[in-house]
Structure formats: C-alpha cells, structure tokens
C-alpha positions as CSV (number, residue, x, y, z in Angstrom):
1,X,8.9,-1.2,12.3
2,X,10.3,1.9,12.3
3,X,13.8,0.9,10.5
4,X,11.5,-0.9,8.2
5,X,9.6,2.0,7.3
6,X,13.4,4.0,6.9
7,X,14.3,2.0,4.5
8,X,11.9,2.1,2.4
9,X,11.7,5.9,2.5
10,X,15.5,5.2,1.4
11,X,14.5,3.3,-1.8
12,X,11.7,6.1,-2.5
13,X,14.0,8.5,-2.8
14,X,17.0,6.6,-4.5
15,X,15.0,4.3,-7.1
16,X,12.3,6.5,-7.8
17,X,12.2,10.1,-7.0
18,X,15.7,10.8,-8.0
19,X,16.4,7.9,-9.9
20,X,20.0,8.0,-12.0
21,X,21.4,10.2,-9.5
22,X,24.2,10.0,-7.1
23,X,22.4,12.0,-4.1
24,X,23.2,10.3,-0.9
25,X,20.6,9.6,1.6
26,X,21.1,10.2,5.3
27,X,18.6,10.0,8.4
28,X,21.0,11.7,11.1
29,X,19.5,15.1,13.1
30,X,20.6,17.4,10.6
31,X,22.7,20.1,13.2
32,X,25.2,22.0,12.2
33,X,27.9,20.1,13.1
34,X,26.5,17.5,10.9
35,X,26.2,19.9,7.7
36,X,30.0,21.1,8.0
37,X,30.4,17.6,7.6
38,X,28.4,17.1,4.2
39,X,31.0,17.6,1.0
40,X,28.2,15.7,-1.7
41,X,24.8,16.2,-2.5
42,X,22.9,14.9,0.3
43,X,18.9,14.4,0.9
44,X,18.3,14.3,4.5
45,X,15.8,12.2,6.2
46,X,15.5,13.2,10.1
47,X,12.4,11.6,11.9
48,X,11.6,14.5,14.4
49,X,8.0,13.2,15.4
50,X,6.7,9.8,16.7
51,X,2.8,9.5,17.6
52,X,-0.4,7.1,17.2
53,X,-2.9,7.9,14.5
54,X,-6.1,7.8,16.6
55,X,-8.2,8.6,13.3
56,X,-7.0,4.8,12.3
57,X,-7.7,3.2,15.6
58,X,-10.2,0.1,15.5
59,X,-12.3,-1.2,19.0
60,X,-12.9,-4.7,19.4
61,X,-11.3,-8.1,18.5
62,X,-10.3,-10.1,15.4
63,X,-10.6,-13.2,15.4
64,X,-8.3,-15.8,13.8
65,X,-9.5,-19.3,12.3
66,X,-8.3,-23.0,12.2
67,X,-10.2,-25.4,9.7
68,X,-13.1,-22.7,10.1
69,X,-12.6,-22.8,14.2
70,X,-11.8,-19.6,16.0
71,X,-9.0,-20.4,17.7
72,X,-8.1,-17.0,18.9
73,X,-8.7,-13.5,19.0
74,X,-6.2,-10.6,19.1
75,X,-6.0,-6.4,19.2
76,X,-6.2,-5.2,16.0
77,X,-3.0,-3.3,14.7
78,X,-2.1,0.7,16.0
79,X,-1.1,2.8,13.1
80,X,1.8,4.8,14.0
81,X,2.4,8.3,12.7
82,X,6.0,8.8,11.9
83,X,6.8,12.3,10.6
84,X,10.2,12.8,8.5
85,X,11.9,16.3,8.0
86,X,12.9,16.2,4.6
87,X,15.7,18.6,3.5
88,X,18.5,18.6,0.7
89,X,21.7,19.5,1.0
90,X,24.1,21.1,-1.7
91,X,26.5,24.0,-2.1
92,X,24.1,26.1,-4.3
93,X,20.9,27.1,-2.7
94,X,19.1,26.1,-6.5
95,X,20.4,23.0,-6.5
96,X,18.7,22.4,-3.5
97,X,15.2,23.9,-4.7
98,X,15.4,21.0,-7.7
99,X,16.4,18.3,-5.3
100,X,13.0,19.2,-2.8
101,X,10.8,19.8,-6.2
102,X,11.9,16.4,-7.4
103,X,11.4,14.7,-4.3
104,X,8.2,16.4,-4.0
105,X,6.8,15.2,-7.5
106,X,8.0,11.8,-6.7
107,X,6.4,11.4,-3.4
108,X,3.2,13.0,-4.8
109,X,2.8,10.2,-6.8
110,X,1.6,7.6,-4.2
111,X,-0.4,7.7,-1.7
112,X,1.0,4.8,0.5
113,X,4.3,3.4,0.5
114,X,4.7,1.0,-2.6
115,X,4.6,-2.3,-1.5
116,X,7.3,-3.8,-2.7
117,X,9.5,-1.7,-0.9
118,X,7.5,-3.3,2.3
119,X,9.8,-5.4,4.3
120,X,9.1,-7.8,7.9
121,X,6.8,-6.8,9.9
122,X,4.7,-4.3,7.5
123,X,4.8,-6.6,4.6
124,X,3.7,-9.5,7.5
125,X,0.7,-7.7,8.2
126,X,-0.7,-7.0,5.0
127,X,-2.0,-3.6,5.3
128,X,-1.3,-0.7,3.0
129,X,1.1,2.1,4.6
130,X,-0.9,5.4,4.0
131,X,1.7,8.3,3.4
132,X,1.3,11.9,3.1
133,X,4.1,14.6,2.1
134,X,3.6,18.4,2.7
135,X,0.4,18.7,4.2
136,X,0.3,21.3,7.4
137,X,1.8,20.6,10.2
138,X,-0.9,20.4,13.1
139,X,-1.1,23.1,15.6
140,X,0.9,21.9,18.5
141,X,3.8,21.0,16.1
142,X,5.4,23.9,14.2
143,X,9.0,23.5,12.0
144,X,10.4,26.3,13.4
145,X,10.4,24.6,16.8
146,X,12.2,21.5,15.4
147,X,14.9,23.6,13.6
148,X,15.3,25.8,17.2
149,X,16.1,22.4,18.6
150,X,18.1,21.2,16.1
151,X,20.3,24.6,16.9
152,X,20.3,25.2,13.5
153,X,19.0,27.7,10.9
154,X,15.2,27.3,9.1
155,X,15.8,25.9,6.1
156,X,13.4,24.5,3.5
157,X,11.9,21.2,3.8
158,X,9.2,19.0,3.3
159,X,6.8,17.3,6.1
160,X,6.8,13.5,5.3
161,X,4.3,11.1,7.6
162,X,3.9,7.9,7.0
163,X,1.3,5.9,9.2
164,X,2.6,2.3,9.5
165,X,0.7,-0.6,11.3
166,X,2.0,-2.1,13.9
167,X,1.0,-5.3,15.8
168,X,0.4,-5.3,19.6
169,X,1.4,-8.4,20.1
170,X,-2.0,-9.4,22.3
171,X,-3.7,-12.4,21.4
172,X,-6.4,-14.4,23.6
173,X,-7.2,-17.9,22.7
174,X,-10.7,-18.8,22.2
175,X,-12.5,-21.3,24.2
176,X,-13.2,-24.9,22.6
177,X,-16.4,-24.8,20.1
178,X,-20.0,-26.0,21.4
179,X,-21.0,-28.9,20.5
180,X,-24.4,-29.6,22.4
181,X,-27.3,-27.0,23.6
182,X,-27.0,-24.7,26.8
183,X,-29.8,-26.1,29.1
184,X,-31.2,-23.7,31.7
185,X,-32.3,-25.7,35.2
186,X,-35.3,-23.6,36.3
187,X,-37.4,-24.5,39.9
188,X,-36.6,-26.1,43.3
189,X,-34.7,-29.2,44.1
190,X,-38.5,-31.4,43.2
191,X,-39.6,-29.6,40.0
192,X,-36.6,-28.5,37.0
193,X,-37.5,-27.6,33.7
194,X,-34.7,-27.5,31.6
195,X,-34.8,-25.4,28.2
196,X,-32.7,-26.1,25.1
197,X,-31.1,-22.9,24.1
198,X,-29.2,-21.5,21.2
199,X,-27.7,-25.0,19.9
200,X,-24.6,-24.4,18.2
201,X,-23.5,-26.6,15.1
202,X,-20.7,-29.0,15.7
C-alpha cells in the first residue's frame, strides 16, 4: 500500500502540479550526503511518519453477499496516516520558493488523491484516499525534530498526509442460512411445549 500511495504522490507532482517541467522526483531521507549529491532540480518526497488514523476507525463487521446470502463477514479497512516531508531542491533559494508554492497550489486542489492515479490494492478497495497538505503538525510531532534526525539543516517544506485504506486481511465465514423456525423445548421429560420462534425466510 504504501509504494502504491508513493507513486501516485509521484504522478501528483509530475503530471499535475508541475506539469511541463523537468523537476525530478525522489523519496530518499533527504541528509546531507544526499543533497551534495543533487546537480538538477529535484522535489523531495521523504515519508518521515507512519501511523493509524483512529478518527477513521469503524467497530463491527461487514458482511459480504452471494446470490443475496451472507457468506462472510470481515474487519472493515484501517486507514493509515502516512505523512510526507516535502521539500525542493535547487541552487537558488527562489527557485525553490516557486517549486513549494507550485506544489502547494497543485496539491490544494484536491482533497483526496485523484483516482486514477489509484493503483492495486487502494483502487481494489474502492475508497477515496483523503489527503491533506500543510496543516499543523500535531503536538508530539514537530519538523524540527525530523530535520535534527535527518542531521541536516531546517529547511522549508510542506507537511503532506495522506490516509490510505488498508485491508486487514480478516474475514469469518458465515454460517449456512435458516431455513426452518427455532423451536424452544420448555417442561420435564412428560410435558414439552415447543414455541415457533423468529422463522427466517428460506
């Protein structure tokens, strides 16, 4: 799931927010050894954060149908919070400030991944990918902490987090359907009554 959400974070950025431009796209941890490396324009995508979104959790079951049978019944999806340092790279420090404003404008645009940039598993599922750029970070998390790590200096960036379903993978089959009334045996061994109860159709 999480190479599938990559690349289409990959497209984003190459097809739509800066379309007609040569900008290269790379999701290695930005260090320094990795900017000496960088001799063309480059728009860095470094997932530094990898958490469920309990605010999209679901309880219970879902059930899934044969011929208008349940057949089975299975954990809804988790949602996955995935949370992208976005940062672009150039040898003029303006040049970089119209990379991150055009990236900004283009991700503003939706507020889930497109779908057709959906691929296995996501576009499987059928459920839209919410995304989010530039929001806060929350309070245990703070960018200055991820660039300390990173050993290198703060630089400007945008917070990208994209919460993609994922399937657990736990199904339970379902019992064969009722097809006669539940009768209750009531009394002794000598005297039974025995009560028809909640008759199912066929």
């Amino acid at each position: 799931m999480i190479h599938e959400v990559d690349e289409a974070l990959r497209r984003l950025v190459r097809d739509d927010a800066l379309r007609g431009t040569d900008v290269e796209v790379a999701f290695e941890a930005p260090t320094k050894d990795w900017a000496a490396r960088r001799n063309a324009p480059t728009v860095n995508v470094y997932l530094y954060d990898i958490r469920e979104d309990l605010r999209r959790r679901q309880r219970g079951l879902l059930n899934e149908y044969d011929n208008g049978q349940v057949t089975a019944r299975r954990l809804p999806p988790r949602h996955i919070k995935l949370s992208y340092l976005m940062t672009a790279w150039t040898q003029r420090s303006e040049d970089e400030h119209r990379l991150l404003s055009e990236l900004l404008v283009g991700f503003l645009r939706h507020e889930s991944v497109p779908v057709e940039l959906l691929t296995g598993s996501l576009v499987a599922l059928g459920l839209p990918v919410p995304m989010t750029i530039a929001l806060p970070p929350p309070e245990d998390r703070a960018f200055a902490d991820v660039w300390t790590a990173l050993g290198g200096e703060l630089k400007p960036s945008l917070d990208v987090v994209v919460s993609a379903p994922i399937d657990s993978g736990r199904v339970f089959a379902a019992g064969p359907p009722v097809d006669e009334g539940m009768r209750l045996a009531m009394g002794d061994d000598s005297v039974s009554h025995r009560v028809a109860m909640s008759r199912r159709r066929p």
